[in-house]
Every structure is written in C-alpha cells, then in structure tokens.
C-alpha positions as CSV (number, residue, x, y, z in Angstrom):
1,X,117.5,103.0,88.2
2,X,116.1,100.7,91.0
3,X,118.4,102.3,93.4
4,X,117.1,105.8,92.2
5,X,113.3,105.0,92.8
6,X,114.7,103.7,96.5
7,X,116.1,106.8,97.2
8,X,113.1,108.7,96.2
9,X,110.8,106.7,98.1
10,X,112.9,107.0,101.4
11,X,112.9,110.3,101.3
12,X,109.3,110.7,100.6
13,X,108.7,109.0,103.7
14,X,111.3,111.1,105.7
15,X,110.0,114.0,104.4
16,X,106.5,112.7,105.7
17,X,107.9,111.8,108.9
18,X,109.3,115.3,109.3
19,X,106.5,117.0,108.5
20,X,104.4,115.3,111.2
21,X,107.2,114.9,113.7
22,X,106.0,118.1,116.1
23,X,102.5,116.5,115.8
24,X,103.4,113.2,116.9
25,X,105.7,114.2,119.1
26,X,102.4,115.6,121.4
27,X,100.0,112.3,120.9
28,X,99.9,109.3,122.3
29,X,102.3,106.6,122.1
30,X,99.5,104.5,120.1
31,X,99.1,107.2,117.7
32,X,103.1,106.7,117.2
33,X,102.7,103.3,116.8
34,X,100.1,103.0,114.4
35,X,101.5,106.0,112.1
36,X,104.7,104.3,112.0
37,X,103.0,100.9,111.1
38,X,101.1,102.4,108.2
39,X,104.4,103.8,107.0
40,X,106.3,101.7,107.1
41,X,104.2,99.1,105.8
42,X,103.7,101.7,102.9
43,X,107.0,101.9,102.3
44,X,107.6,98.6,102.1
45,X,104.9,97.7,99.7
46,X,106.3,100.8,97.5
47,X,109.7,99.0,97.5
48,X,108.3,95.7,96.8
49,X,106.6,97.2,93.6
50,X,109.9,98.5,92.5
51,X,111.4,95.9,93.0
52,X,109.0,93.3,91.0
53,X,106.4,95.3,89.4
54,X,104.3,92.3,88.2
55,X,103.0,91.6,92.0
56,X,99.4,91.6,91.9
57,X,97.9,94.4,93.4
58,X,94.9,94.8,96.4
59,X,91.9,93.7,93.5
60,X,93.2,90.7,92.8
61,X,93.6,89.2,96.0
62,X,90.5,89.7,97.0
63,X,88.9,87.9,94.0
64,X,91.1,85.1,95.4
65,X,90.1,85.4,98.8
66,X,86.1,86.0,97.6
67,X,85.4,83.8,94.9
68,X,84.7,80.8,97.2
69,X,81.8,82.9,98.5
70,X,80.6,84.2,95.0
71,X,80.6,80.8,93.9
72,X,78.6,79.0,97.0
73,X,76.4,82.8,96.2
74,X,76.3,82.0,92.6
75,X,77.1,85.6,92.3
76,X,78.7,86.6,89.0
C-alpha cells in the first residue's frame, strides 16, 4: 500500500512538473531553481508522511521552537 501512495505522489509531482514545464522553460534559471526546491522538498515531506504518519506536523514545531519566548513573555 505504501508503494501505491509513492507512486501516486510521483506522479502528482510529474504531472505538476509537466504542466509548468513550457512556463519554466521561458524564466529565469532562479525561478527553476526555487520551483524545483519547493517541489521537491514537497515531495519529500509527502513521502516522509507516508512513510511514518505520526511525525509531528508544522504546529508543533513551532510551539517547540516558541515556547521559550512565551514563557520569558508569560504569554499563555
């Protein structure tokens, strides 16, 4: 099943790729760069989560990385 959700992802993001392949084709190389960063760091994440579900997700690592602050704040 894991292989499955794989598969389906990858070809999301090919299907993405193709779609905007003309369009990138015309822009800069940074604009190349930078789409193909957030994709592919997209795609990983997405297999990551497949992978092992339980990770925790973008909320709780910033109430790790902000609670020192609320707490010298006393915010609650």
């Amino acid at each position: 099943m894991k292989w499955g959700a794989i598969l389906g992802i990858s070809l999301i993001v090919g299907l993405l790729i193709a779609m905007e392949w003309n369009t990138l084709c015309r822009s800069s190389w940074k604009t190349r760069v930078a789409y193909a960063v957030l994709v592919l760091t997209g795609w990983f994440i997405a297999i990551l989560l497949v992978h092992n579900p339980d990770l925790p997700g973008m909320t709780q690592v910033l109430e790790v990385i902000y609670k020192p602050i609320t707490t010298f704040l006393k915010i609650n």
